[in-house]
C-alpha positions in Angstrom: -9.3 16.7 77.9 -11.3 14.3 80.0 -8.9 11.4 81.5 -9.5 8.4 79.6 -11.6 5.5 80.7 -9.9 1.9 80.8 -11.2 -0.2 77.4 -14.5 2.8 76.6 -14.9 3.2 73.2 -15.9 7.2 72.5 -17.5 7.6 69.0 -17.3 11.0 68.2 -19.9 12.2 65.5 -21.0 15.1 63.6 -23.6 16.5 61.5 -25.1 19.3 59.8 -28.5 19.0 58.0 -28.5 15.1 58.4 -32.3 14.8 59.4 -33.1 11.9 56.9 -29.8 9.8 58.1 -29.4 10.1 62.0 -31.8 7.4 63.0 -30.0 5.0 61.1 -26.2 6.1 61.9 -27.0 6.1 65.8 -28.9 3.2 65.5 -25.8 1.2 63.9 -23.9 2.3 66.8 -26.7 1.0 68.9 -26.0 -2.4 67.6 -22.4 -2.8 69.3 -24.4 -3.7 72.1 -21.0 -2.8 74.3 -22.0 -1.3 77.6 -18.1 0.2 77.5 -18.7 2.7 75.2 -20.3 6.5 74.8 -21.7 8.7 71.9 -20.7 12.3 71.7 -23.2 14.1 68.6 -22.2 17.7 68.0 -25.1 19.2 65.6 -23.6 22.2 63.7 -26.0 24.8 63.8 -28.8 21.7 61.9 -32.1 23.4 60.2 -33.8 20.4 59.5 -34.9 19.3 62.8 -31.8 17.4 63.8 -31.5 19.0 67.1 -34.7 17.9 68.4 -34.6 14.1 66.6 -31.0 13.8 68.5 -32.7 14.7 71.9 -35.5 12.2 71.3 -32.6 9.7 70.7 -30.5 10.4 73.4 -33.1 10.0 75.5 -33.8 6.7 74.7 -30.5 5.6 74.1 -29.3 2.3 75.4 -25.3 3.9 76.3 -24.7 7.5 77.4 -25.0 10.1 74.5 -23.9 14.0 74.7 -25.3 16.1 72.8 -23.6 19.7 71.6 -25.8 21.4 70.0 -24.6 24.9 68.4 -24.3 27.5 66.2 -23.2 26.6 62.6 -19.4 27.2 62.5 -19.0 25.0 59.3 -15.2 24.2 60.2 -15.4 20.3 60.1 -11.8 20.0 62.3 -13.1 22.4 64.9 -15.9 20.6 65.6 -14.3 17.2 65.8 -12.3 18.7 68.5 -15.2 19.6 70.4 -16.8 16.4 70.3 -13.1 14.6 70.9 -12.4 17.4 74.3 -15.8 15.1 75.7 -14.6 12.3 75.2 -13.4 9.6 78.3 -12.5 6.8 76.3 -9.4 4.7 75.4 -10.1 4.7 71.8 -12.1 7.0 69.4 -14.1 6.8 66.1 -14.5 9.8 64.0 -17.7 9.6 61.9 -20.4 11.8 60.2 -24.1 11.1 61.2 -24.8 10.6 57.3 -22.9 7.0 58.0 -23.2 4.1 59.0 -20.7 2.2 61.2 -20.6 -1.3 60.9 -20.6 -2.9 64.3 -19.7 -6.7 63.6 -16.3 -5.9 62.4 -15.8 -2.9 64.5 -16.1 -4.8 67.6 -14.3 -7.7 66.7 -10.8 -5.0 66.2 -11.8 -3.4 69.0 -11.8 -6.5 71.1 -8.4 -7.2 69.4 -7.1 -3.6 70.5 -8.1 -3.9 74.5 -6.0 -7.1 74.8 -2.7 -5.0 72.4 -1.8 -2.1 74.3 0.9 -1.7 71.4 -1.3 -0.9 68.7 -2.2 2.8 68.0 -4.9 2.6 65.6 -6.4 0.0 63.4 -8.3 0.8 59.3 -9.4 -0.7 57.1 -8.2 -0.7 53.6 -11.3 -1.4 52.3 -14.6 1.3 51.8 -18.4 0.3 51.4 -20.9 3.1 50.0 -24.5 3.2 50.2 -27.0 5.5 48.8 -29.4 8.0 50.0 -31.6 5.0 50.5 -29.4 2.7 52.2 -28.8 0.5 49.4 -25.2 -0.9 49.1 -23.2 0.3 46.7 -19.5 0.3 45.3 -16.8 -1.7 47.4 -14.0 1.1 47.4 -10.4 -0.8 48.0 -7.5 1.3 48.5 -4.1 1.7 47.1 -2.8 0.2 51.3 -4.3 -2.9 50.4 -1.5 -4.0 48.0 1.2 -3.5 49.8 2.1 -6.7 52.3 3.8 -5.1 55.1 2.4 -1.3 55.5 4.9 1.3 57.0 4.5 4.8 58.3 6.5 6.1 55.5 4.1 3.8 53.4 1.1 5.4 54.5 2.7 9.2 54.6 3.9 8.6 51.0 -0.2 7.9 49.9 -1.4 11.0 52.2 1.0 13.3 49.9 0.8 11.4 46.4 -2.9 10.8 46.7 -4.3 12.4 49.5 -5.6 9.3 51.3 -4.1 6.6 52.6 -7.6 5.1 54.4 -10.9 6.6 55.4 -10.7 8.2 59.4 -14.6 6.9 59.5 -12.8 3.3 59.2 -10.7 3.4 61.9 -10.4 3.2 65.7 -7.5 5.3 67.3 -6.4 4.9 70.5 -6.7 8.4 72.1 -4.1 9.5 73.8 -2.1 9.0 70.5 -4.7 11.5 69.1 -3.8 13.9 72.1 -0.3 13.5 71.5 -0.5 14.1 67.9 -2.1 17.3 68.4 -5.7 17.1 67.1 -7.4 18.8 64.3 -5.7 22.0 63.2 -9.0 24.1 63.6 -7.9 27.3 60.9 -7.3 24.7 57.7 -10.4 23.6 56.0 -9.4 19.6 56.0 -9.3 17.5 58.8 -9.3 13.6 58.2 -6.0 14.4 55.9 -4.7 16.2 58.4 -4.9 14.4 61.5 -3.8 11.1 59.6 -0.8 13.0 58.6 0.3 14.5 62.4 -0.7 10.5 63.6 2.0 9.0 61.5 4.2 11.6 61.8 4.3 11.4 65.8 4.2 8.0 65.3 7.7 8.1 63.4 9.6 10.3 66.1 7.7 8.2 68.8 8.3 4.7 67.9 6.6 2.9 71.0 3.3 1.9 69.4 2.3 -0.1 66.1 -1.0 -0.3 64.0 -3.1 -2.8 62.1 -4.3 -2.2 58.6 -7.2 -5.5 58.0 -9.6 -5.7 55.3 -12.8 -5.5 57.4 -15.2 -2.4 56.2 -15.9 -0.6 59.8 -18.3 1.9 57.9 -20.4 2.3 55.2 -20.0 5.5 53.5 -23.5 7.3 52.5 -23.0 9.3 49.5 -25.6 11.6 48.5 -26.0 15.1 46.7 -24.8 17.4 49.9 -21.1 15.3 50.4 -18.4 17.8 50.5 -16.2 15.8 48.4 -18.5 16.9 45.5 -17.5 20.5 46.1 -14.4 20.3 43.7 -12.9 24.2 44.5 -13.8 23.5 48.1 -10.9 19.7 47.6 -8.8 22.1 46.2 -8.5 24.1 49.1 -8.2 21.7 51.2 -5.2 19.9 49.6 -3.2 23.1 48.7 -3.5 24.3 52.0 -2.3 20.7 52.9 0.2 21.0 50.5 1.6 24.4 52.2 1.6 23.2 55.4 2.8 19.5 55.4 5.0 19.5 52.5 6.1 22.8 51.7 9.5 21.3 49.9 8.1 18.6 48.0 6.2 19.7 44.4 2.5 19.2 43.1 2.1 15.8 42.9 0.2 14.5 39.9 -2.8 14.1 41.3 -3.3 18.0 42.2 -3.1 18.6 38.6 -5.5 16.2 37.8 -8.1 17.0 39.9 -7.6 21.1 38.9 -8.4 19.5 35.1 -11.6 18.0 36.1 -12.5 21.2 37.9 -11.1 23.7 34.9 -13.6 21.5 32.4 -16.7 21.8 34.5 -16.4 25.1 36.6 -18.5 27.8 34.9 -15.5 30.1 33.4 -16.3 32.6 35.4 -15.6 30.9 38.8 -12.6 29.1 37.1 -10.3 31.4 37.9 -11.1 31.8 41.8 -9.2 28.3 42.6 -5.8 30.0 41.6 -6.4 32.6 44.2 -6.6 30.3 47.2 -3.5 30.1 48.2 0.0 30.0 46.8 0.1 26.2 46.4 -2.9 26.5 44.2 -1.4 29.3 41.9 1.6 27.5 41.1 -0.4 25.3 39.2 -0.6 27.7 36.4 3.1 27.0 35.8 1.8 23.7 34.6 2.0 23.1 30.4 -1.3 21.0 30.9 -3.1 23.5 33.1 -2.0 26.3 30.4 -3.4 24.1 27.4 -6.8 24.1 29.2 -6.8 27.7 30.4 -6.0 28.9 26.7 -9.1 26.4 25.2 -11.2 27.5 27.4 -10.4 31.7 26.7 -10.7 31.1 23.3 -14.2 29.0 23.6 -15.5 32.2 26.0 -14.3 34.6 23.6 -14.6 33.5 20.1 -17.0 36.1 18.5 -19.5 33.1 17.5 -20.6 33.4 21.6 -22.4 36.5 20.3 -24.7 34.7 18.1 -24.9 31.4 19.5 -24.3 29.8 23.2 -25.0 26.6 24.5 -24.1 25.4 28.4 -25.2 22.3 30.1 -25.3 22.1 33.7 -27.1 19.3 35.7 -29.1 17.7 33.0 -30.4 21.4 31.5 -29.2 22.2 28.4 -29.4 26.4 27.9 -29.1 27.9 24.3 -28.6 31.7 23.7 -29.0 33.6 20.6 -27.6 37.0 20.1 -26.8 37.5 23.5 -30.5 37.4 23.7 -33.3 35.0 22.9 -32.8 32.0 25.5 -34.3 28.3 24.9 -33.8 25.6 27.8 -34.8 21.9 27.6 -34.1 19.4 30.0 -32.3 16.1 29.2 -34.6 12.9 29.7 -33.8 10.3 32.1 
């Protein structure tokens, strides 16, 4: 790790096929207009041109900007830790280059956070989104905001109930308390659920720092049809294997179950069955009455003989019908 530089911001950001949104998220950082900080982009294995619009920008850049440009690896953790090994700040953001950070309220906390050496990291509780075209979208507010006085145990009780407690793109971290935490664990598919989790934790046993939870959006969260929170098996993964690894004596929380519902009801039936296989976390779930009442709807739907003469499936706005096994008829719904 590079030693850390006095009050230098490092934001360390990532993308992969972000083309259409990269002039906008490094021009947002632009905007901080803070000669004490640094840009580290790492482009994983881009093939939409990325690599050669982040060279044009770094060379015009107003701060210093590194560039890693590589082979796609496509482990999001692992490539957070290269861009974070780079870094020579104090404090660290974590973002993805299909973002925006919001550089008003960003410097105004971190202003706050150079004059409190006792404060770890500072979130928000609150999450703006914005759509493909940069229009602004829903306000997001999380479960943290509620609560008056916000404790570690607080914010480990949300990781393991619901799997967020705030977003990692809406915080700054002071990084040697990332260091000490341990980083990203490179071989689980996560990583902002993760590192928030070894934070606290560290935090807990290593009671000599204290954090800030305000209600000041620090980014604005571009949602679009490539997020990875779309891919439903691919959450599912990465919470069982969070599951496993964080809170291998505690049982599925509700919310586990609820999400592997939505999944069961839209996943074609033959993919269905692949999310039990991931991992032993996610195969308990078929001890679940609830997951069992879907499973058995769904065999008998597949099955029933009336499949043979007549089958209809929708998937993105296409509605297929096949007769005898045979004779196939698409139309698609109008918008």
């Amino acid at each position: 790790m590079h030693t850390n530089k006095k009050g230098l911001l490092s934001i360390c950001c990532l993308g992969y096929n972000h083309a259409r949104f990269i002039p906008a998220a490094i021009e947002a950082m632009w905007k901080f207009n803070d000669p004490d900080m640094e840009i580290i982009a790492v482009d994983d294995g881009s093939s939409d041109g990325s690599p050669e619009l982040l060279q044009k920008l770094a060379a015009k850049s107003p701060v210093p900007m590194k560039l890693i440009l590589q082979k796609n690896t496509g482990n999001v953790g692992k490539n957070f830790n290269t861009a974070f090994k780079q870094a020579e700040g104090e404090f660290v953001i974590f973002v993805s280059l299909d973002d925006m950070l919001y550089a008003p309220n960003i410097t105004k906390h971190l202003r706050r956070m150079r004059q409190d050496d006792t404060l770890a990291f500072t979130a928000s509780s609150k999450n703006i989104t914005i759509d493909a075209n940069g229009n602004r979208g829903e306000e997001i507010t999380l479960p943290l905001s509620s609560i008056k006085k916000v404790t570690l145990n607080d914010l480990l009780e949300m990781e393991y109930n619901n799997f967020n407690s705030f977003f990692i793109q809406n915080a700054i971290f002071r990084k040697n308390i990332v260091e000490q935490a341990g980083v990203f664990d490179e071989d689980m598919t996560g990583d902002d659920l993760v590192l928030r989790t070894k934070i606290f934790r560290h935090m807990l046993l290593n009671q000599k720092k204290d954090f800030a939870v305000v209600d000041d959006e620090f980014c604005l969260y571009r949602q679009h049809g490539a997020n990875v929170h779309l891919n439903g098996p691919r959450q599912i993964k990465i919470v069982t294997e969070y599951l496993e690894r964080y809170w291998p004596d505690r049982p599925v929380p509700s919310v586990l179950y609820d999400w592997a519902d939505g999944i069961l009801n839209n996943e074609p039936y033959a993919k269905m069955w692949d999310m039990f296989a991931l991992n032993k976390r996610a195969a308990s779930l078929l001890a679940s009455k609830k997951i069992q009442r879907i499973l058995i709807k769904r065999i008998q739907k597949e099955t029933s003989p009336w499949r043979f003469i007549y089958k209809k499936d929708q998937t993105n706005g296409i509605t297929k019908i096949t007769l005898f096994s045979y004779f196939q008829f698409t139309s698609k719904q109008k918008r």
